[in-house]
Backbone as CSV, one residue per row, in Angstrom:
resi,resn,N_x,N_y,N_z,CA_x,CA_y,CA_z,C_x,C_y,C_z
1,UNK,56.702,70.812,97.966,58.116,71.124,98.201,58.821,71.347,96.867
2,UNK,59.509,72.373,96.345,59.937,72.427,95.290,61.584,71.725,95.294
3,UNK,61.887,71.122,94.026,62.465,70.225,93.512,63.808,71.078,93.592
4,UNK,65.068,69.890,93.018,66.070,70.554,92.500,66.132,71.006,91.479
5,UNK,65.341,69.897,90.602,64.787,70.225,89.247,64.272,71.691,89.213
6,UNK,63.303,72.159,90.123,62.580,73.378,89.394,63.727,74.387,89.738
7,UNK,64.459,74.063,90.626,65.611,75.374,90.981,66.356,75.794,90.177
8,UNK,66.825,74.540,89.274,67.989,74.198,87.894,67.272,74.981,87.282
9,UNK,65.679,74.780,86.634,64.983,75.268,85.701,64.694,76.963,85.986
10,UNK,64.389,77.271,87.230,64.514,78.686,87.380,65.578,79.794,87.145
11,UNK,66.835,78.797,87.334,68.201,79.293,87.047,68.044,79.666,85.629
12,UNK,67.649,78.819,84.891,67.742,78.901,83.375,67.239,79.590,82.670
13,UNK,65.932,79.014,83.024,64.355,80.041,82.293,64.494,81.758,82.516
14,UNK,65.029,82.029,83.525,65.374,83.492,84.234,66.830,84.414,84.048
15,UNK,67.733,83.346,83.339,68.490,84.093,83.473,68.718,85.399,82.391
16,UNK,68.381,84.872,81.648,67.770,86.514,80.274,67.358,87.461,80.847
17,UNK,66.042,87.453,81.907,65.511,88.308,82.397,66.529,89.162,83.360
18,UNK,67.428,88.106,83.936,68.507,89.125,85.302,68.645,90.096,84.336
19,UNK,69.873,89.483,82.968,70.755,90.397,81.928,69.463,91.676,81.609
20,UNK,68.399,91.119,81.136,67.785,92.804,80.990,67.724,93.615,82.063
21,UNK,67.501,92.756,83.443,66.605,94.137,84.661,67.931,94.687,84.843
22,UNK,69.258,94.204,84.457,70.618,94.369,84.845,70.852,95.852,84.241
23,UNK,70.093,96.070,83.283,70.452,97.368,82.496,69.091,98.353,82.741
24,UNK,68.144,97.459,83.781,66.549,98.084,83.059,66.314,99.421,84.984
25,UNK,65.778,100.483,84.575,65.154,100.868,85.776,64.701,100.178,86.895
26,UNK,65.168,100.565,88.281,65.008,99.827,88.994,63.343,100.035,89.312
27,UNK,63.323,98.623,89.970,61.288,99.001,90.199,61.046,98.469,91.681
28,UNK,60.735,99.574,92.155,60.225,100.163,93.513,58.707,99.741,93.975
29,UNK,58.704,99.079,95.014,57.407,98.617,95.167,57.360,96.783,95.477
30,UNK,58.804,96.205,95.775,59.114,94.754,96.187,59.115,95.235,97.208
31,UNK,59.290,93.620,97.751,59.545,92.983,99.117,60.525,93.402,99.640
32,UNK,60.910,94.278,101.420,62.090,94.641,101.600,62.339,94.477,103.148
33,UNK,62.765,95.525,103.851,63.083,95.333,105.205,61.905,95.975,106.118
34,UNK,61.175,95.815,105.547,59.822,96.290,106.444,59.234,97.602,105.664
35,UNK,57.952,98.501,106.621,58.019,99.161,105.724,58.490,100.540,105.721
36,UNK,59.378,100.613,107.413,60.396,101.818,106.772,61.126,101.702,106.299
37,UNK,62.038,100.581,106.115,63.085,100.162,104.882,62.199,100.405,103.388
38,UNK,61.161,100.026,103.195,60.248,100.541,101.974,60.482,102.009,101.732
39,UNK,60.020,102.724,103.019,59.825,104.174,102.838,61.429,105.049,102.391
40,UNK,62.445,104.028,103.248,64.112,104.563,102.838,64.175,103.826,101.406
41,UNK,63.845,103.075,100.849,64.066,102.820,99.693,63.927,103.780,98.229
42,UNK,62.504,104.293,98.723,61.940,104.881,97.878,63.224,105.950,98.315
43,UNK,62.676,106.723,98.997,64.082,108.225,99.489,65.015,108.147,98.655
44,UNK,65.925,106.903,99.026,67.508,106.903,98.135,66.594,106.374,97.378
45,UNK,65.858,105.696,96.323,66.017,106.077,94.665,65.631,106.704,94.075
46,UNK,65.253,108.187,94.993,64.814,109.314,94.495,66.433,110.453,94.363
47,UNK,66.823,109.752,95.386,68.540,110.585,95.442,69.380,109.865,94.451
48,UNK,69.237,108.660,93.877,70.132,108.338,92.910,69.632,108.507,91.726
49,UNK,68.552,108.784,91.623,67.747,109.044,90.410,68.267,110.924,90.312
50,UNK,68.150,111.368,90.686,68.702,112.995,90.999,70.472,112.388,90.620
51,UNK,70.817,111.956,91.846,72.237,111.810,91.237,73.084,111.278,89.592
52,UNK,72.331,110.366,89.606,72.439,109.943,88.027,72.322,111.125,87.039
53,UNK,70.905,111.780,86.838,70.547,112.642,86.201,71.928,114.026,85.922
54,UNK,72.138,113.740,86.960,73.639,115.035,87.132,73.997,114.565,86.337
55,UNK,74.708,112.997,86.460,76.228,112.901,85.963,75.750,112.376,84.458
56,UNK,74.175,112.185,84.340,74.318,112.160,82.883,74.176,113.226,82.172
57,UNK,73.655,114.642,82.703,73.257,115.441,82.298,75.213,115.968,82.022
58,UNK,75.683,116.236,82.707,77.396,116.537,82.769,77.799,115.374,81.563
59,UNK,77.490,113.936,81.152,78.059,113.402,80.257,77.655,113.982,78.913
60,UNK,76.375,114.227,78.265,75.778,114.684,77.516,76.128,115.947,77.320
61,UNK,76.637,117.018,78.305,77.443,118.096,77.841,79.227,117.938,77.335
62,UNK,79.828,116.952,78.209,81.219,116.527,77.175,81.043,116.216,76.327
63,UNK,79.840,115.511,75.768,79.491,114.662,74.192,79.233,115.840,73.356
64,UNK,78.744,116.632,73.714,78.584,117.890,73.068,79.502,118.565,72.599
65,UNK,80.524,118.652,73.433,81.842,119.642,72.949,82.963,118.591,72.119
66,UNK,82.379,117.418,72.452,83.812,116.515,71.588,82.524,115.642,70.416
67,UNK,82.799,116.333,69.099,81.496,115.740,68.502,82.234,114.446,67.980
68,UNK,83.609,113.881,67.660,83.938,112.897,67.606,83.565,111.610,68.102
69,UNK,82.885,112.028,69.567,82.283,110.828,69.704,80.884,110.708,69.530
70,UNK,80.634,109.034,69.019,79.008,109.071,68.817,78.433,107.382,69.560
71,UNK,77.518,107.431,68.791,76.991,105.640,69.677,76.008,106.085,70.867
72,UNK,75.574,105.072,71.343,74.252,105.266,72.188,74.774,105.248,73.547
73,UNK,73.815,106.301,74.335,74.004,106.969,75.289,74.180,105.604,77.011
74,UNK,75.060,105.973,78.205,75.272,104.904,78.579,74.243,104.541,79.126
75,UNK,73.687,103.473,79.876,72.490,103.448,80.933,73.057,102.978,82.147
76,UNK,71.800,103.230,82.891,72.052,102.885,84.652,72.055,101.447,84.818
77,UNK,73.166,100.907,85.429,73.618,99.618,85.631,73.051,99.074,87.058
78,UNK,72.141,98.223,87.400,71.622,97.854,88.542,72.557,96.792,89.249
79,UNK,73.476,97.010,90.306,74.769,96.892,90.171,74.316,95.700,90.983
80,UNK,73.332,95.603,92.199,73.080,94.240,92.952,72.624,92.883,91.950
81,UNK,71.897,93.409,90.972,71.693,92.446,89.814,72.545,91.360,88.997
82,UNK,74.221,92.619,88.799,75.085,92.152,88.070,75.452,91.055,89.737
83,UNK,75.888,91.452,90.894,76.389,90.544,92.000,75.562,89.492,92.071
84,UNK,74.224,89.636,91.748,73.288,87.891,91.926,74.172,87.300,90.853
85,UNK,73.857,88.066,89.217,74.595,87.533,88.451,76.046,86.694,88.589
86,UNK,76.977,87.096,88.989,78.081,86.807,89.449,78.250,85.909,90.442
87,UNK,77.436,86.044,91.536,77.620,85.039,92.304,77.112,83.605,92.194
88,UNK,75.938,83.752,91.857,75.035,82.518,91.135,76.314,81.912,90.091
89,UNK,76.403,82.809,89.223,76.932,82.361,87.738,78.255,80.921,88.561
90,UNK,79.255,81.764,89.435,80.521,81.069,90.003,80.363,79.872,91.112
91,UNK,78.729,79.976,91.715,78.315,78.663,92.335,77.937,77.433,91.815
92,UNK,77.359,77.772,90.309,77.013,76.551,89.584,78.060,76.075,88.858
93,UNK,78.947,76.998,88.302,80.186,76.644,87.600,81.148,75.527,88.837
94,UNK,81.282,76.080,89.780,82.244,74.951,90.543,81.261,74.034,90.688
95,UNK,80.264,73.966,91.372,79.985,72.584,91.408,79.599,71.984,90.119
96,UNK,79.767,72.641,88.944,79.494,71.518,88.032,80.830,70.544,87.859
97,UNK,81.904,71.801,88.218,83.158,71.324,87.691,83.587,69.969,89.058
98,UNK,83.124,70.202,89.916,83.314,69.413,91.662,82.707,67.871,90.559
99,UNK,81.718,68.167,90.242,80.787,67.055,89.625,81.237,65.911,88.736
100,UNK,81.990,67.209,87.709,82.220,66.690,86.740,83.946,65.486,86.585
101,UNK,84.361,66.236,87.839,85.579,65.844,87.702,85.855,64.301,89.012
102,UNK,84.317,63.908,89.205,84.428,63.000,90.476,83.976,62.098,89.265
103,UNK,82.797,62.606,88.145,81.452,61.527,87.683,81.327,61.092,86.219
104,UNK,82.515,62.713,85.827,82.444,62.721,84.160,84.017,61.309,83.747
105,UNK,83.584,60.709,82.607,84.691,59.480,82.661,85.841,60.227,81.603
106,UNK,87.096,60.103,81.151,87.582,60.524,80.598,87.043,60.533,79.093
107,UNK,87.617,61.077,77.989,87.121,60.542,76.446,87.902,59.560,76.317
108,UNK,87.773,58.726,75.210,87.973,57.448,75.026,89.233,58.089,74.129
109,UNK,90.099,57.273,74.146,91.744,57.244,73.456,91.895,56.995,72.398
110,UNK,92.142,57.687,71.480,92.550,57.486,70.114,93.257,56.678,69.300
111,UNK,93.310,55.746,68.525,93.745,54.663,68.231,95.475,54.864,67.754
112,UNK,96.367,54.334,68.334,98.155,54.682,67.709,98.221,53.782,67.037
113,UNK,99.217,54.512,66.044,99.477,53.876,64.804,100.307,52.682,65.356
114,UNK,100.089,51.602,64.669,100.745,50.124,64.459,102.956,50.530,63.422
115,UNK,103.560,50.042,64.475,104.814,50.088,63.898,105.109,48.856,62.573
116,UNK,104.758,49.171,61.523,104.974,48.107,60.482,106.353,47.929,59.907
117,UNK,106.985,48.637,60.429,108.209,48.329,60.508,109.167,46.929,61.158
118,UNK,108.177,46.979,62.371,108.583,45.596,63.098,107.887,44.676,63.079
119,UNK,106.334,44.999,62.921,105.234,44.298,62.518,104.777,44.337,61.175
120,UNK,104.621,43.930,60.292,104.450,44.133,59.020,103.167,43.490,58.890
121,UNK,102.133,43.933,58.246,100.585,43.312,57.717,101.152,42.019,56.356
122,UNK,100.733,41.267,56.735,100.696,39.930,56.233,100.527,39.994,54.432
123,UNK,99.043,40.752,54.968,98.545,40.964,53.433,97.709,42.307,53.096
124,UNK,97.305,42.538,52.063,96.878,43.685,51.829,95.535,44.034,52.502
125,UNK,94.508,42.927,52.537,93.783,42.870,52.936,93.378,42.865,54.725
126,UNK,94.741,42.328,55.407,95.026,42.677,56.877,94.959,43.971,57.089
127,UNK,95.578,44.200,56.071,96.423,46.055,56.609,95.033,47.097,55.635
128,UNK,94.522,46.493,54.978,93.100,47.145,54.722,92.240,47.289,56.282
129,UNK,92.383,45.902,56.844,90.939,45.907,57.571,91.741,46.506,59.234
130,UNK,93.234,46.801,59.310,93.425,47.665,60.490,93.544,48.654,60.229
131,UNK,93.565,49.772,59.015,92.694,50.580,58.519,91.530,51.182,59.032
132,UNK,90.899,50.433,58.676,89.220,50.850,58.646,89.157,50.592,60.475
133,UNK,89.335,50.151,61.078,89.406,49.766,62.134,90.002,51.107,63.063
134,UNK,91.457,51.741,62.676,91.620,52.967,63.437,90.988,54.061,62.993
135,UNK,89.836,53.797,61.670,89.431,54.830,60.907,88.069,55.119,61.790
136,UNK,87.644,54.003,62.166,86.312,53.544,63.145,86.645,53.905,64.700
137,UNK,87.720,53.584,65.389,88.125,54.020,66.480,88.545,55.659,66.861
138,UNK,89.337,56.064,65.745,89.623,57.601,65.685,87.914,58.238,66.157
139,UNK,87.007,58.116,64.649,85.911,58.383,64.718,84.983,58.700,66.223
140,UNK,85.098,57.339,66.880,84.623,57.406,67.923,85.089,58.333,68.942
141,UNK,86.260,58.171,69.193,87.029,58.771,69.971,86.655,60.610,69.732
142,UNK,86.742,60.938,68.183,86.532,62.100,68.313,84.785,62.799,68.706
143,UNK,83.969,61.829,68.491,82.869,62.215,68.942,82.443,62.188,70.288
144,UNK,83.206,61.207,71.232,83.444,61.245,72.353,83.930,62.960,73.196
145,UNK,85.176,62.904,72.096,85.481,63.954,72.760,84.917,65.681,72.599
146,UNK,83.661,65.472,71.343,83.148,66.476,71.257,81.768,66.747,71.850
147,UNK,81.391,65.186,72.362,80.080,65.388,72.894,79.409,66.739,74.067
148,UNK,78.526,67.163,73.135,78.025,68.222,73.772,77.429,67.804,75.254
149,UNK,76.913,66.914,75.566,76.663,66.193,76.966,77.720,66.666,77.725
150,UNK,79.150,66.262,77.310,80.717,66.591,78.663,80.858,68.089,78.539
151,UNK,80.797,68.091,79.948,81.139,69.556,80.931,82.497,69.829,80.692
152,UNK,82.728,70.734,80.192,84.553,71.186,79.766,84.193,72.281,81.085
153,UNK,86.089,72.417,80.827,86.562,73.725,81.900,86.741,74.909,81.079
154,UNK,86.753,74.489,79.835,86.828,76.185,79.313,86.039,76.294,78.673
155,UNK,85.955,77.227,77.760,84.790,77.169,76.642,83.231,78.020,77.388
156,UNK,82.582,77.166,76.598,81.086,77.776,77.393,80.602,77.133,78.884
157,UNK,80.891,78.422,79.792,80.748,78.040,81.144,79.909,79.455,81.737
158,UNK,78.845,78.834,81.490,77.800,79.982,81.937,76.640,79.134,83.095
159,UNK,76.056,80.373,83.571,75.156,79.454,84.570,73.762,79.050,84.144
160,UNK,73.306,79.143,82.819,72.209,78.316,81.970,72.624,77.284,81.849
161,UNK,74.112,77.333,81.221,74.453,75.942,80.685,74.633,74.986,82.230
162,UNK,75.332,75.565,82.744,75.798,75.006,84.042,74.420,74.238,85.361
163,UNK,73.353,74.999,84.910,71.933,74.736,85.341,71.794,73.403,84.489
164,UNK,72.062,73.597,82.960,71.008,72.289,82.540,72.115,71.117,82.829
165,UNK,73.135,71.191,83.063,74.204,70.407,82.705,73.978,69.357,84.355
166,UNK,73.801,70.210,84.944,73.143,69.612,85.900,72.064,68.932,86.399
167,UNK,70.925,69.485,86.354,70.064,69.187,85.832,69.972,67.861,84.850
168,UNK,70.829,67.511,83.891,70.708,66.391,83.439,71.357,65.223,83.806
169,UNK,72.190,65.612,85.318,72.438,64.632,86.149,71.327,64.463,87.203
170,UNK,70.877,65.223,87.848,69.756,64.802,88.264,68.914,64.034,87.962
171,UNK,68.856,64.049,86.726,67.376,63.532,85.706,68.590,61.804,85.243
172,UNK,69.553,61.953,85.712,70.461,60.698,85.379,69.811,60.516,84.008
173,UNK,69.994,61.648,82.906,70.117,61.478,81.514,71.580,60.663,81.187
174,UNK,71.434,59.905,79.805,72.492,59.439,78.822,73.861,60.408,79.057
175,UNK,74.860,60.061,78.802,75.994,61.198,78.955,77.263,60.108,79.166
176,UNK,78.305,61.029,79.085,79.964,60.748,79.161,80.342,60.767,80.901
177,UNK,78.752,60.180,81.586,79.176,60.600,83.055,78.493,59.343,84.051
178,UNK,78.766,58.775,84.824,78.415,57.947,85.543,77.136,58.413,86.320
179,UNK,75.785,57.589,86.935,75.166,58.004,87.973,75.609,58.731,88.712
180,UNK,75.299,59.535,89.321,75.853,60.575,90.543,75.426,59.684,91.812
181,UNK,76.232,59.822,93.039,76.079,59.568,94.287,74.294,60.292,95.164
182,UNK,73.871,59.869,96.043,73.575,60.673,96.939,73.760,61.977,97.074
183,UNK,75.044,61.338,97.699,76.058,62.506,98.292,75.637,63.702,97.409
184,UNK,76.381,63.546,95.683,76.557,64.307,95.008,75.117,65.155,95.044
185,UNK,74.022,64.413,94.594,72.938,65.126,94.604,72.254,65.641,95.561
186,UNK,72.551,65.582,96.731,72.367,66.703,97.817,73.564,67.680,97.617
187,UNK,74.531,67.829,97.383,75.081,68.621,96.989,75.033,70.009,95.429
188,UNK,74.009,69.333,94.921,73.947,70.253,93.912,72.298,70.527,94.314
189,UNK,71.399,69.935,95.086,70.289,70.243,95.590,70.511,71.531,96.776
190,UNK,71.295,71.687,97.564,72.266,73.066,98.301,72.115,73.966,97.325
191,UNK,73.403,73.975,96.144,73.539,75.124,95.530,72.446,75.467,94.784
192,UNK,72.030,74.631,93.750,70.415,75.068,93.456,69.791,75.663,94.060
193,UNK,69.408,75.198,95.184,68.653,76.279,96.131,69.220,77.516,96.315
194,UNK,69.855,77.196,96.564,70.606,79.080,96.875,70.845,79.791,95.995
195,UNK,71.033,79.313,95.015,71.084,79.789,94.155,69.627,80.772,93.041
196,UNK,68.803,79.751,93.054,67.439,80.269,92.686,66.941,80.960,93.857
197,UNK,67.067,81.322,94.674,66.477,81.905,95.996,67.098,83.420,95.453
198,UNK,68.284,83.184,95.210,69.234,84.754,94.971,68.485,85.008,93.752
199,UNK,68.066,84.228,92.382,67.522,84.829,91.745,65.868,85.623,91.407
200,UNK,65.378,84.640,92.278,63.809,85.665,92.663,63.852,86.414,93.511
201,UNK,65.013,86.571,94.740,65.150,87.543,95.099,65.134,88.961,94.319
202,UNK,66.235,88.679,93.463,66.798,90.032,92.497,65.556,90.245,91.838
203,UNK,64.868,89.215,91.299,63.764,89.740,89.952,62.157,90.016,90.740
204,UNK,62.475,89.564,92.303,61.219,90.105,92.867,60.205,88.741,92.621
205,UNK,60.288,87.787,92.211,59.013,86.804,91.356,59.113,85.849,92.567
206,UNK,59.005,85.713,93.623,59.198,85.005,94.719,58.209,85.656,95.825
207,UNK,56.559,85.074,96.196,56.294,85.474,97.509,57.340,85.482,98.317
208,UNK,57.472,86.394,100.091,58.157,86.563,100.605,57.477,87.253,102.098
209,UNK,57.797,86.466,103.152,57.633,87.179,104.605,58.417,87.259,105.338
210,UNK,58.573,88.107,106.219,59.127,88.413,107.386,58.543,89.144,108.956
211,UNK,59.045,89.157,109.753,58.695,89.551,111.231,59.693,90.401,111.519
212,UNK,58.983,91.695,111.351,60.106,93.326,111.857,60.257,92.598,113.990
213,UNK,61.083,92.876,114.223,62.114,93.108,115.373,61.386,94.018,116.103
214,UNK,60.945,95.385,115.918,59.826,95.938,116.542,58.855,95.545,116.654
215,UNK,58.152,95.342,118.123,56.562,94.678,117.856,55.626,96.177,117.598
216,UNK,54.337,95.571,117.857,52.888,96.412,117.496,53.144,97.533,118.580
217,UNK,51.878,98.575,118.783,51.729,98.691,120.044,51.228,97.883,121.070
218,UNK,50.338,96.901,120.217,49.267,96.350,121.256,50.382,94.923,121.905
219,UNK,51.526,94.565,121.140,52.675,93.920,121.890,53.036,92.878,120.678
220,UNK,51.842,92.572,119.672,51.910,91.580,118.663,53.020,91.640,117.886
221,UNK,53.161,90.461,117.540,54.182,90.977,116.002,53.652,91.201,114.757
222,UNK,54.912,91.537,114.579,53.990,92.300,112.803,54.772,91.757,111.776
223,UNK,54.112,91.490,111.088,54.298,90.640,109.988,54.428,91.193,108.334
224,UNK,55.458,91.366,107.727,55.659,91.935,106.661,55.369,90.618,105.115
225,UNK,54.093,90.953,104.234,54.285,90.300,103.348,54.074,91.108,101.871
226,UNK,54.735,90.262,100.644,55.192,91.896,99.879,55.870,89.887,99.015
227,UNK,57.014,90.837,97.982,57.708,90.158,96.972,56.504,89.568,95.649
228,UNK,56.969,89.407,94.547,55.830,88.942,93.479,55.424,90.213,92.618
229,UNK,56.558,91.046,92.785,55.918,92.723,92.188,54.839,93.366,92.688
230,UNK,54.402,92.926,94.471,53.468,93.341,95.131,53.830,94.568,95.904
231,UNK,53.237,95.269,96.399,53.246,96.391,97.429,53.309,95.789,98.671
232,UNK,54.654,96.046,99.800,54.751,95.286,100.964,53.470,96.165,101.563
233,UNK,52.522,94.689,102.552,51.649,94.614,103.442,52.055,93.955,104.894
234,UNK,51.878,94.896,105.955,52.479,94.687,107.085,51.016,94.308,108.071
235,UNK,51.076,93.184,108.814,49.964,92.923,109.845,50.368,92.014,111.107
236,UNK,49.474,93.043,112.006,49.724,92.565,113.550,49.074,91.741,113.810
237,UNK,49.890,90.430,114.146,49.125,89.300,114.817,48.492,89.452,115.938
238,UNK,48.899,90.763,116.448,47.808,90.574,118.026,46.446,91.406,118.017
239,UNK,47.057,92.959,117.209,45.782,93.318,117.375,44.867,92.902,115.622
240,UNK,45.380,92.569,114.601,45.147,92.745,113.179,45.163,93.761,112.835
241,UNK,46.050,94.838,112.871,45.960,96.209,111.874,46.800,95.643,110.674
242,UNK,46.098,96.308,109.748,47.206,96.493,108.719,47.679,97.586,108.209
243,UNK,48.639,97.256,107.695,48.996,98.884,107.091,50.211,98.385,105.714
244,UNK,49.964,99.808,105.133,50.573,99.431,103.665,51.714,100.765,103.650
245,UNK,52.590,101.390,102.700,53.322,102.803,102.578,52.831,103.905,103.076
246,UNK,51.425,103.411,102.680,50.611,105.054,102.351,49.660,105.109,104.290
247,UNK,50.034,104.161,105.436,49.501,104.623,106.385,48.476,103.143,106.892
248,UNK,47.707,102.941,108.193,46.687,102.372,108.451,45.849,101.840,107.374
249,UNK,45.657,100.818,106.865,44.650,100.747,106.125,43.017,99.741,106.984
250,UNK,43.586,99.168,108.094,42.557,98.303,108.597,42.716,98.217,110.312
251,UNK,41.997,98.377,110.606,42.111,98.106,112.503,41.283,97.280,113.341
């Protein structure tokens, strides 16, 4: 059964890879809606591949007539990629913040100055050693409040960070944060999941089956398996045919 842990870690380890396939050619030949959804797949990214080509071929002629502009040419943006991106990214961010704001403890308070006006230090050596004392408390306080362990709301709020940050509540690492509940950790065991599910979806690195809605002829169902950068393979549980894009391969 895979962990929350490995979900956190898939979030993480992978998310570089979304940002490249995000800019990179799409690749034809995953897991999809069977295999005429395969066969329409291929179709339209043969029509957006044509379509693109237009409108870059039309950009590359304005670049031409306006030589003022220069810099590298745009690329094709794999736009479902950037939405895993996005959506993932804004599921781990709230619940870290849900998390953080039930489990994380405040920073510790900075030491106020003593009114010696009304209180006056005795001796030099008093007022030396409450000194060193708010010099020692400040200190703390400010490392408290810089500890890279506490989950801020602004700043760096990405879904790597937001993966490990979690993740090191799970693992009930050292930190500026109390044990987590149960509760809590079935709750970030949810989004994890769903979260890493959306991302091997997008990158394809996830075996994957399904059962098309149409049966066989012979009445069986048919069974679609594919995802892992494999070629979807479709087979009938009743009679065993298989078949792949290219037609029958077994009967």
């Amino acid at each position: 059964m895979t962990t929350t842990s490995t979900h956190l870690r898939t979030i993480a380890l992978h998310w570089t890879d979304l940002r490249e396939a995000a800019g990179a050619p799409a690749q034809y030949g995953a897991f999809g809606l069977g295999l005429r959804g395969y066969l329409a797949r291929l179709d339209q990214a043969d029509a957006e591949q044509l379509e693109y080509e237009r409108h870059q071929a039309a950009h590359l002629r304005s670049l031409e007539r306006d030589p003022i502009q220069i810099g590298e040419r745009p690329v094709p943006v794999r736009l479902h990629i950037l939405d895993t991106m996005r959506a993932v990214e804004a599921a781990l961010i709230a619940c870290a913040d849900d998390i953080a704001h039930a489990a994380q403890r405040t920073p510790i308070a900075g030491p106020t100055a003593r009114r010696t006006a009304t209180h006056p230090y005795l001796t030099q050596r008093e007022a030396d050693i409450a000194a060193a004392d708010r010099a020692r408390r400040a200190q703390l306080a400010r490392a408290d409040l810089v500890d890279p362990r506490r989950w801020r709301w602004t700043g760096r709020r990405t879904a790597p960070h937001a993966a490990l940050w979690l993740l090191a509540r799970i693992k009930r690492a050292p930190g500026p944060c109390r044990r987590i509940t149960d509760e809590e950790e079935q709750r970030i065991g949810t989004v994890a999941a769903g979260a890493a599910a959306r991302v091997e979806r997008a990158l394809d690195i996830a075996a994957q089956q399904r059962t098309l809605e149409a049966p066989c002829a012979c009445g069986g169902q048919i069974d679609v398996h594919g995802g892992e950068g494999k070629v979807p393979v479709a087979h009938c549980t009743g009679c065993g045919r298989i078949w792949t894009e290219g037609g029958v391969i077994a009967a």
